[in-house]
DRENPA-3360 file (N, C-alpha, C; in nm, 2 decimals, always signed):
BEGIN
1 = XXXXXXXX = +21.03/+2.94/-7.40/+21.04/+3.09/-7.39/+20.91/+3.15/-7.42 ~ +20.86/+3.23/-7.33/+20.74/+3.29/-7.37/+20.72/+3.44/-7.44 ~ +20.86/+3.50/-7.43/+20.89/+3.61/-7.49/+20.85/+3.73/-7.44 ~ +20.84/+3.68/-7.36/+20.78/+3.85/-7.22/+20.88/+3.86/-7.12 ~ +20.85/+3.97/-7.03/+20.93/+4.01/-6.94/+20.91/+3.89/-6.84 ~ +21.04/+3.82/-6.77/+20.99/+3.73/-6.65/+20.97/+3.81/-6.49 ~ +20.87/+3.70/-6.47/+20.78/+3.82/-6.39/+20.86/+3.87/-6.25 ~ +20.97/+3.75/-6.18/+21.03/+3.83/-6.11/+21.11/+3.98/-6.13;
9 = XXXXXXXX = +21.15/+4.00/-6.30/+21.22/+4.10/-6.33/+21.14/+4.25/-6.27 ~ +21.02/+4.22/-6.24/+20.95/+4.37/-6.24/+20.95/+4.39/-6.06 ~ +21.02/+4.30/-5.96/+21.04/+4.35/-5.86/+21.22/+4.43/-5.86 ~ +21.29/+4.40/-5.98/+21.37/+4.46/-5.99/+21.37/+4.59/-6.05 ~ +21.25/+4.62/-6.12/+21.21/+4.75/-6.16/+21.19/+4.83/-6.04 ~ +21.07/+4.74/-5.95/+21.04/+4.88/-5.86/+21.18/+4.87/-5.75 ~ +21.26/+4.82/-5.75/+21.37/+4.88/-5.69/+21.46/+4.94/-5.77 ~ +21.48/+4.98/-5.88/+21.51/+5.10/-5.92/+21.42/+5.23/-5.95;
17 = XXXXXXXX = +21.29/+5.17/-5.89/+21.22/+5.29/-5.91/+21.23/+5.33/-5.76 ~ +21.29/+5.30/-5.66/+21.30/+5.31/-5.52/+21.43/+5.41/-5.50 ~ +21.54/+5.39/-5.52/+21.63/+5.41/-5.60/+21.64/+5.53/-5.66 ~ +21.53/+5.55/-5.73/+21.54/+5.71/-5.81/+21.46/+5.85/-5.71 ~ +21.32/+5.76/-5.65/+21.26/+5.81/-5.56/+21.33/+5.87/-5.47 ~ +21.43/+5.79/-5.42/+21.52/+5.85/-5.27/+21.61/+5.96/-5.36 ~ +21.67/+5.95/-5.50/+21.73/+6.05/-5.52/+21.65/+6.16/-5.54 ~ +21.51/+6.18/-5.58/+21.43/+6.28/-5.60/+21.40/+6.35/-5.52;
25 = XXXXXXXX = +21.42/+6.28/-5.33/+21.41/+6.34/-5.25/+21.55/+6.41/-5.20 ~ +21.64/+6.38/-5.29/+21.82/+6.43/-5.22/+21.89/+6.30/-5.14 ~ +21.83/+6.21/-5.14/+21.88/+6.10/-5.07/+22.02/+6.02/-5.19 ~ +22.13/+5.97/-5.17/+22.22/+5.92/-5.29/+22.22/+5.75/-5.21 ~ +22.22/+5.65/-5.30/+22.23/+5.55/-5.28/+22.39/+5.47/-5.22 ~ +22.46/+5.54/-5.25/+22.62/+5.60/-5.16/+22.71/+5.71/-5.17 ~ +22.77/+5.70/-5.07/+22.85/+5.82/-5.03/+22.77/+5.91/-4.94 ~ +22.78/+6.03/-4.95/+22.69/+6.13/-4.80/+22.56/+6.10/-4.86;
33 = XXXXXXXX = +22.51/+6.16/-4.76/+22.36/+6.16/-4.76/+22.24/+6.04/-4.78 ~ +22.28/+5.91/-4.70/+22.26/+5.78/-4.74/+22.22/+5.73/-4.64 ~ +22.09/+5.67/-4.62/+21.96/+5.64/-4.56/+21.97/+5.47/-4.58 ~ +21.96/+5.37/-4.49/+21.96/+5.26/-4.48/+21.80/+5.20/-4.52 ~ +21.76/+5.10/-4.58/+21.62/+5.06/-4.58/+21.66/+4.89/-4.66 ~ +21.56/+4.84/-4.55/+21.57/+4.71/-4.62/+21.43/+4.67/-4.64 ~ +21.39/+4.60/-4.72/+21.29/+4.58/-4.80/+21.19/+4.45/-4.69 ~ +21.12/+4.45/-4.64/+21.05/+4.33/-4.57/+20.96/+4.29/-4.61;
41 = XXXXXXXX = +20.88/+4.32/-4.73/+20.78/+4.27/-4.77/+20.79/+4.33/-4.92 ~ +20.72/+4.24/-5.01/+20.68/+4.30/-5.13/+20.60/+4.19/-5.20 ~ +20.49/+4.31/-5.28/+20.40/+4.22/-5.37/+20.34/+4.28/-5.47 ~ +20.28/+4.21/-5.61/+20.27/+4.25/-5.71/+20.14/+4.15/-5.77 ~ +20.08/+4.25/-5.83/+19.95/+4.21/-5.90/+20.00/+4.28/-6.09 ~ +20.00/+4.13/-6.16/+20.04/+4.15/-6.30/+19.93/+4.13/-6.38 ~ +19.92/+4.26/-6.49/+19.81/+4.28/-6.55/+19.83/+4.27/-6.69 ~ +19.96/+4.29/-6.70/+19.99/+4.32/-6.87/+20.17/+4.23/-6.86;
49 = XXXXXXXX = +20.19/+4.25/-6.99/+20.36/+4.19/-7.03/+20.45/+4.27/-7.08 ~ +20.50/+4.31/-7.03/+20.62/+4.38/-7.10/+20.65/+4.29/-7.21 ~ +20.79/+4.31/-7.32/+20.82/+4.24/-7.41/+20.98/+4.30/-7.43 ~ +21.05/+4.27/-7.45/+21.19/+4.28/-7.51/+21.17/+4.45/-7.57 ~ +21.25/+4.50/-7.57/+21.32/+4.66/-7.61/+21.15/+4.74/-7.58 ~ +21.06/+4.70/-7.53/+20.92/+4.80/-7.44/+20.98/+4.91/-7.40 ~ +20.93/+5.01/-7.40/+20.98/+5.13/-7.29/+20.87/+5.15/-7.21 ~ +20.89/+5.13/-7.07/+20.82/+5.10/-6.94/+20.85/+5.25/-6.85;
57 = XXXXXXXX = +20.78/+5.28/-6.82/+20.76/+5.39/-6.76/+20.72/+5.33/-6.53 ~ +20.78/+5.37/-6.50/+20.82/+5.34/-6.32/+20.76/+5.39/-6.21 ~ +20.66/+5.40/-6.15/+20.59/+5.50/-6.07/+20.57/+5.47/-5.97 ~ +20.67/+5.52/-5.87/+20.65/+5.50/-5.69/+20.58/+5.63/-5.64 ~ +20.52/+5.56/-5.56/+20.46/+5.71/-5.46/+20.48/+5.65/-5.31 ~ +20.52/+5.72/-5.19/+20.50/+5.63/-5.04/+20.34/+5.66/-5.02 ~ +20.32/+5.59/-4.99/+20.20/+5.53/-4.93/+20.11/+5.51/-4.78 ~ +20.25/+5.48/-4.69/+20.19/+5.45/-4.58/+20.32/+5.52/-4.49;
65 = XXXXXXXX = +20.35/+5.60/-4.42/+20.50/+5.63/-4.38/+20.49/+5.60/-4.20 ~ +20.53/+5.56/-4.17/+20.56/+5.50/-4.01/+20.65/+5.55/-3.95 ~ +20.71/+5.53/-3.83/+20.80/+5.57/-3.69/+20.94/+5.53/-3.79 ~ +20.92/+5.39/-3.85/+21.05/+5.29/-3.86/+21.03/+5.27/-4.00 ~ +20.94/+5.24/-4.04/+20.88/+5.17/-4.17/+20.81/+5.24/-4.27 ~ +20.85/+5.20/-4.37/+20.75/+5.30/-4.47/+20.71/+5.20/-4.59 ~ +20.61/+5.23/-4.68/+20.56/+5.12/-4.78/+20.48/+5.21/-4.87 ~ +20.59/+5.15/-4.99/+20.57/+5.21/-5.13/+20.45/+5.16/-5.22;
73 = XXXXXXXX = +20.34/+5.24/-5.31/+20.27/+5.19/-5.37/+20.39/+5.23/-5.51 ~ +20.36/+5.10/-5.60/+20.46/+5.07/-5.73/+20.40/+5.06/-5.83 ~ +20.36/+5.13/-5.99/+20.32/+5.10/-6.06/+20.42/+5.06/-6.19 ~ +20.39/+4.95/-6.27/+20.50/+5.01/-6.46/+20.39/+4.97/-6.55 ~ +20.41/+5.10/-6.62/+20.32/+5.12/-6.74/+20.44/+5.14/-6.88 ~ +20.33/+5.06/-6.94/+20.39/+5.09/-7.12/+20.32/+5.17/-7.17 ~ +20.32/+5.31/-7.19/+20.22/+5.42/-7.23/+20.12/+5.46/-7.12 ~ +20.02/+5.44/-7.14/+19.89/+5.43/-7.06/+19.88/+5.30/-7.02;
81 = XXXXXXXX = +19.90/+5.18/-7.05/+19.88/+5.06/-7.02/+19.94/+5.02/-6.89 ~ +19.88/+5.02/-6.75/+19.89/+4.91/-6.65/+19.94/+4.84/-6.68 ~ +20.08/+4.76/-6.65/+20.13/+4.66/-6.65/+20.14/+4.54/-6.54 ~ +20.21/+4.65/-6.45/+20.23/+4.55/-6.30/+20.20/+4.69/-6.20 ~ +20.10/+4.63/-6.12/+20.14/+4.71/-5.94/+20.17/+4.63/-5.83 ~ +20.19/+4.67/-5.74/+20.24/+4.62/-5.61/+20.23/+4.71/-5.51 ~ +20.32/+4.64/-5.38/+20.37/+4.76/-5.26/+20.49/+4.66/-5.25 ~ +20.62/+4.80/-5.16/+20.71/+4.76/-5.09/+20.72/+4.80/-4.98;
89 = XXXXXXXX = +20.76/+4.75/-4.87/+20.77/+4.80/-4.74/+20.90/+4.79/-4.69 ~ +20.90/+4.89/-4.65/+21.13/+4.90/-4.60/+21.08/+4.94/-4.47 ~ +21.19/+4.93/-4.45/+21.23/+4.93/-4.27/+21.35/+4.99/-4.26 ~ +21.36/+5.11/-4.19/+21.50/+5.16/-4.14/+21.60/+5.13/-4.10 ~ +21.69/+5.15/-4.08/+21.79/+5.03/-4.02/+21.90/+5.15/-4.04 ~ +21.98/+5.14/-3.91/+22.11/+5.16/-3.87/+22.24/+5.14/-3.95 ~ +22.29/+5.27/-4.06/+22.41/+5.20/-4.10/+22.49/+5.10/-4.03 ~ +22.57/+5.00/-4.07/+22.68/+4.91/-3.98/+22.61/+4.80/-3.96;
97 = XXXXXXXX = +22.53/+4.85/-3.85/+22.45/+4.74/-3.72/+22.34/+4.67/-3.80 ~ +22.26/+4.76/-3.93/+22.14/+4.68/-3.98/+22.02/+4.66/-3.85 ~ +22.03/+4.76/-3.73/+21.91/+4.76/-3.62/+21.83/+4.85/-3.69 ~ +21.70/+4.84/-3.64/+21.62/+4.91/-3.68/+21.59/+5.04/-3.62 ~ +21.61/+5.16/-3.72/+21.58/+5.29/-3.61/+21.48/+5.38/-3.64 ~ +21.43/+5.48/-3.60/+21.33/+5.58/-3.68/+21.40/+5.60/-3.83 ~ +21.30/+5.69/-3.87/+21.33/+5.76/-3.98/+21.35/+5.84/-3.94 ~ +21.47/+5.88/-4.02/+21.52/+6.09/-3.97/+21.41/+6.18/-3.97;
105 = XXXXXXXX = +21.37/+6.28/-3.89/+21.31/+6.36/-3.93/+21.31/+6.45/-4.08 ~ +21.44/+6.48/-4.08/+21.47/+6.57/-4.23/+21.39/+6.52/-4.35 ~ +21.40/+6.40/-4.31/+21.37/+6.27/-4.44/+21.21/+6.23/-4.43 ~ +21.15/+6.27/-4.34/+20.98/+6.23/-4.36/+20.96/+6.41/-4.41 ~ +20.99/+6.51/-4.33/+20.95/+6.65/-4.40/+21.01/+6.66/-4.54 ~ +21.12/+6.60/-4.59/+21.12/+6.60/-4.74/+21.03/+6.51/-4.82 ~ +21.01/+6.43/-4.76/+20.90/+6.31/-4.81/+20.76/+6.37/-4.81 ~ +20.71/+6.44/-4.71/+20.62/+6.51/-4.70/+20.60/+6.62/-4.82;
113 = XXXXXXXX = +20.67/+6.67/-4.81/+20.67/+6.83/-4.87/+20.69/+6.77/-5.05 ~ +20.73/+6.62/-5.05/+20.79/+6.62/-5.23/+20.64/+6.56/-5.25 ~ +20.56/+6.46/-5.19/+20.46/+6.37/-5.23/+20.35/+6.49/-5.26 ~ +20.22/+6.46/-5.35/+20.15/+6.54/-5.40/+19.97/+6.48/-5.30 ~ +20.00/+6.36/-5.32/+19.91/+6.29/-5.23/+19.99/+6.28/-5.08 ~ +19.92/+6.29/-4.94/+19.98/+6.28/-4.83/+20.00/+6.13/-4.80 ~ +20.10/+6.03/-4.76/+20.09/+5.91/-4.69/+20.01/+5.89/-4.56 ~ +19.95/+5.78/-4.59/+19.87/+5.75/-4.44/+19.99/+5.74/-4.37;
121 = XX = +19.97/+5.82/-4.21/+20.06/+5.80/-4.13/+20.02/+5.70/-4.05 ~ +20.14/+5.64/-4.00/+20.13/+5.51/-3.90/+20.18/+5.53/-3.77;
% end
């Protein structure tokens, strides 16, 4: 036991920090208002260790927003301290079917209008 966070646990972070993000924009993870995305890529550059009862602080911003696709830059910090970054990239998809479809428009102008930095568009 090494007594740190294990390192897969911090891609479980940045999907509750994905998770909060869509609620920030009015998006709910079920019931109305509920946007399909599946995750197709992700990766992480670790800098620091979390540790047992740490209070870790979650920071998504989008990054890159596309037709279909969009890809989150992911930070967690303990204080000031860089911990872990990464990106995630989701893909749209069709309730039911899981096909891939645009993003709603409503949902990139809320994305737009909440982000402080603009996403490179694709």
């Amino acid at each position: 036991m090494q007594g740190i966070v294990f390192n897969a646990n911090y891609f479980l972070y940045f999907d509750v920090g994905m998770t909060e993000y869509l609620r920030a924009l009015g998006y709910a993870s079920a019931g109305e208002n509920v946007l399909e995305f599946f995750t197709v890529n992700a990766n992480a550059d670790f800098r620091g260790s979390a540790v047992f009862d740490d209070m870790i602080d979650v920071a998504i911003r989008c990054q890159r927003l596309g037709t279909k696709s969009m890809m989150l830059a992911a930070a967690i910090f303990r204080g000031d301290e860089l911990l872990t970054d990464g990106s995630l990239t989701y893909v749209h998809a069709e309730p039911g079917t899981k096909n891939t479809m645009p993003i709603p428009d409503a949902f990139v102008s809320r994305l737009l209008e909440f982000e402080k930095t603009p996403p490179e568009r694709k």
